[in-house]
DRENMARMAR-680380 format. One line per 2 residues: number of its first residue (from 0); for each residue x, y, z of C-alpha. Coordinates in pm, 1 decimal. Last residue first. Layout:
REM DRENMARMAR-680380
NUM = X,Y,Z | ...
This chain:
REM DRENMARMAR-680380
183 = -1961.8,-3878.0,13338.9 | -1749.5,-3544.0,13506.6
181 = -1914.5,-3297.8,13698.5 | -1900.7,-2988.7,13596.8
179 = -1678.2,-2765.9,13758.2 | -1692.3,-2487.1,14037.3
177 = -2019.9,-2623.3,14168.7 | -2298.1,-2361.2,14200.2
175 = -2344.4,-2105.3,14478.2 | -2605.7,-1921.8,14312.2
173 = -2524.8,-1587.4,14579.3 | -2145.9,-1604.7,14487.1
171 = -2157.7,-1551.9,14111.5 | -2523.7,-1314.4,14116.2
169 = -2394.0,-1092.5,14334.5 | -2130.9,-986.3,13977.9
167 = -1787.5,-949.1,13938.0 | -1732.5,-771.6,13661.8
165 = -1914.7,-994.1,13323.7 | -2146.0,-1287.4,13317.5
163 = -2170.4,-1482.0,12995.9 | -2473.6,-1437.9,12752.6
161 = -2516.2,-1718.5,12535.5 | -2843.2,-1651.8,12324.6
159 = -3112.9,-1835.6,12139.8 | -3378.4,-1698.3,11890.4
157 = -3750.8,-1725.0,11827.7 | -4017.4,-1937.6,11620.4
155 = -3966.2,-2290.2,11655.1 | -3771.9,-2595.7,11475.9
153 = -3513.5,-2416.2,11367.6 | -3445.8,-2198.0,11640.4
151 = -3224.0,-1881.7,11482.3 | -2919.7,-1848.5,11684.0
149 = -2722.4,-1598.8,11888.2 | -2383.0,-1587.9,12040.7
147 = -2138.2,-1444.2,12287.5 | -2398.3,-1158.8,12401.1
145 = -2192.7,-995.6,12747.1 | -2361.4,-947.4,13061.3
143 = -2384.4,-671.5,13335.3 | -2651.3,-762.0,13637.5
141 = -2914.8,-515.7,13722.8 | -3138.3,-697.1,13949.0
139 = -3043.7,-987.2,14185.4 | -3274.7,-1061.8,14422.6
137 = -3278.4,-1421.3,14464.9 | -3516.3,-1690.0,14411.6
135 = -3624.6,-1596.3,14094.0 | -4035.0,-1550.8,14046.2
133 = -4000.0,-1152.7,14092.4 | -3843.9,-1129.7,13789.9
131 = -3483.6,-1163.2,13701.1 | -3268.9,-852.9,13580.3
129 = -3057.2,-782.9,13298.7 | -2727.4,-533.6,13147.4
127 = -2684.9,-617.1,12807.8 | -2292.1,-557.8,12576.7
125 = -2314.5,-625.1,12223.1 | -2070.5,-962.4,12165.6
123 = -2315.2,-1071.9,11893.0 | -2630.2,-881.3,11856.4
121 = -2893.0,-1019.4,12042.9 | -3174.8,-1177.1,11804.7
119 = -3576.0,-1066.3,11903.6 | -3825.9,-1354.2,12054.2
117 = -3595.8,-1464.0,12326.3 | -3496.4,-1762.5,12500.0
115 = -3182.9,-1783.0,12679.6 | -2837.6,-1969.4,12817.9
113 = -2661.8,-1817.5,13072.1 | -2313.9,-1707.6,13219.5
111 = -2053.7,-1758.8,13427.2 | -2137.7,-1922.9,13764.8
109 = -2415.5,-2115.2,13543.1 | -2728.4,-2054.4,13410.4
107 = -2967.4,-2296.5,13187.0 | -3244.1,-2219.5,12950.2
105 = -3371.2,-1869.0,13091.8 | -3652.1,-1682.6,12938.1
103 = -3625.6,-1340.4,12773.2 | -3808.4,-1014.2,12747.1
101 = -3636.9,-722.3,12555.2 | -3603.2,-393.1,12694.3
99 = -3702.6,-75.1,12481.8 | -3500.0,238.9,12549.1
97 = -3224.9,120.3,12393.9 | -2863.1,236.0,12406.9
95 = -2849.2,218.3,12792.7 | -2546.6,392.8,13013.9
93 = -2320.8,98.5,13184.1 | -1990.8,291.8,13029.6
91 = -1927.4,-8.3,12785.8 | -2257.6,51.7,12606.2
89 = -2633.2,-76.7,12714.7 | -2892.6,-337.0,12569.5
87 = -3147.5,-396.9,12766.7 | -3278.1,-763.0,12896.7
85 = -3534.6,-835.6,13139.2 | -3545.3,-1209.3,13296.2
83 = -3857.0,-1467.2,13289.2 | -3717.5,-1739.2,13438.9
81 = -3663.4,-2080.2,13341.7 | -3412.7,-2299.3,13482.8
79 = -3149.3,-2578.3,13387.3 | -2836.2,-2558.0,13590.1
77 = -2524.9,-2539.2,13378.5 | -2209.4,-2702.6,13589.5
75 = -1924.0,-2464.3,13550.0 | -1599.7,-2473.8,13305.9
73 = -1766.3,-2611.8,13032.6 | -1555.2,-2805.5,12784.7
71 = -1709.8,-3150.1,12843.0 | -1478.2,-3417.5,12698.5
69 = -1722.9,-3689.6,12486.8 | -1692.9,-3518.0,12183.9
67 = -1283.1,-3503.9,12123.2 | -1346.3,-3916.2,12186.1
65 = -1577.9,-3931.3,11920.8 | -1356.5,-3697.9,11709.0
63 = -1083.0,-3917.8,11771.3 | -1268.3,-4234.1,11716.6
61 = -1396.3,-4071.1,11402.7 | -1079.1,-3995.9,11287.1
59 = -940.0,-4371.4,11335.5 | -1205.9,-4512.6,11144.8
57 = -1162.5,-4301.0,10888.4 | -808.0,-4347.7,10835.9
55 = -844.5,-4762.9,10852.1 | -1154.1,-4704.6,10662.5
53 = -933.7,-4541.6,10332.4 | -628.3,-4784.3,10439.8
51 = -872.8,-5089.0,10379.3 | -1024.6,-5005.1,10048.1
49 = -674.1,-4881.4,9948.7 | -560.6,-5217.3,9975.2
47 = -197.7,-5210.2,10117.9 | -343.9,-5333.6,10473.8
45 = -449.9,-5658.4,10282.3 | -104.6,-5757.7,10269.3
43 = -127.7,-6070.9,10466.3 | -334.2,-6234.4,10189.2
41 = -679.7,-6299.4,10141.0 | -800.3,-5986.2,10040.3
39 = -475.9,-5807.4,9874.5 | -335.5,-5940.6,9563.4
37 = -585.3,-6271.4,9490.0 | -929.1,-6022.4,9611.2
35 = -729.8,-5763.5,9409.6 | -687.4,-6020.9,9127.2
33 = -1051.3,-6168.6,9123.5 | -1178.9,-5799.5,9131.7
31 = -1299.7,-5666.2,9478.0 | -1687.8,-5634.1,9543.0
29 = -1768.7,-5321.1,9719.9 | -2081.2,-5260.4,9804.2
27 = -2122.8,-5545.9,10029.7 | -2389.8,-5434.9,10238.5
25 = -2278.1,-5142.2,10353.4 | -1895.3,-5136.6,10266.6
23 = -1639.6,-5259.3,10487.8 | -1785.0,-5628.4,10442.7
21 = -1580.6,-5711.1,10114.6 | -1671.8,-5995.1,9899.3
19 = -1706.6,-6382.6,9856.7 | -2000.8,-6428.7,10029.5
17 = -1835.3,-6745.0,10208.7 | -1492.5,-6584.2,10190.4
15 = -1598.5,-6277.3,10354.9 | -1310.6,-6049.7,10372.2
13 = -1345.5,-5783.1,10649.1 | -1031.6,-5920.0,10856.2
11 = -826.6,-5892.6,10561.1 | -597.2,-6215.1,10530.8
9 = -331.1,-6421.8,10698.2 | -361.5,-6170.6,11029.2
7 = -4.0,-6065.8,11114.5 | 59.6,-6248.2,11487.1
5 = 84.9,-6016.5,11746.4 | -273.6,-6152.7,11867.2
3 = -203.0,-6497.6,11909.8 | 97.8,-6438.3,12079.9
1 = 457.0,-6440.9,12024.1 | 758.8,-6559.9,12192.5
């Protein structure tokens, strides 16, 4: 017993007979040759036109990597704030390499690290020990934090950061955020 849709299709489901040409293309950019249209188009072997194996593959990638997109990979909801927060830049024994501090703004924080605005680049995994100003809600100075990345804005002046949380740091169980994101 078969249904309608087990049935193989009796020609290429993107052959317009009316138009007489192929809709996988924009437009109709690809017009197939009397003999390919004879060969492949409007017969049950369509799948052997390369037209239709090279979307077929595509097609199927970008579902995947649709699909890939949609999964959140962050471990802990991200809170959007913005505080102004004091950065210096320190070495593995907690003792500070620069003398200078640079100022940064909060993006988003989570229970393991933050997202930031600054006017200077962080050096990639360089270690920063930070405090928020008066304005945050808690009073959590001195926290240890790692530089995972750092980016150029495009579209305005200044850089962003990751900096993820390290030790076990007040700041963790004071937020009291969600252990995972929540899910669409």
């Amino acid at each position: 017993m078969t249904t309608e849709d087990s049935k193989p299709k009796e020609k290429c489901p993107f052959w317009s007979a009316a138009s007489v040409k192929c809709t996988i293309c924009d437009d109709g950019l690809f017009i197939p040759l009397d003999n390919h249209a004879e060969a492949f188009c409007k017969t049950s072997r369509y799948a052997a036109c390369m037209q239709y194996t090279l979307y077929s593959e595509n097609h199927i990638y970008l579902q995947e990597k649709v699909r890939k997109s949609e999964v959140n990979r962050r471990k802990y909801l991200r809170i959007e704030t913005s505080y102004a927060i004091t950065l210096v830049k320190i070495i593995a024994s907690g003792d500070t390499v620069a003398s200078i501090p640079y100022e940064a703004q909060t993006i988003d924080v989570s229970k393991s690290g933050m997202r930031v605005a600054t006017s200077q680049p962080l050096v990639h995994e360089a270690l920063v020990q930070f405090s928020f100003d008066a304005s945050f809600p808690l009073r959590i100075h001195n926290i240890t934090g790692q530089v995972e990345w750092c980016n150029k804005q495009i579209d305005e002046p200044g850089y962003q950061a990751g900096v993820s949380f390290r030790g076990k740091q007040p700041i963790n169980a004071l937020l009291g955020m969600p252990e995972r994101h929540h899910s669409r």
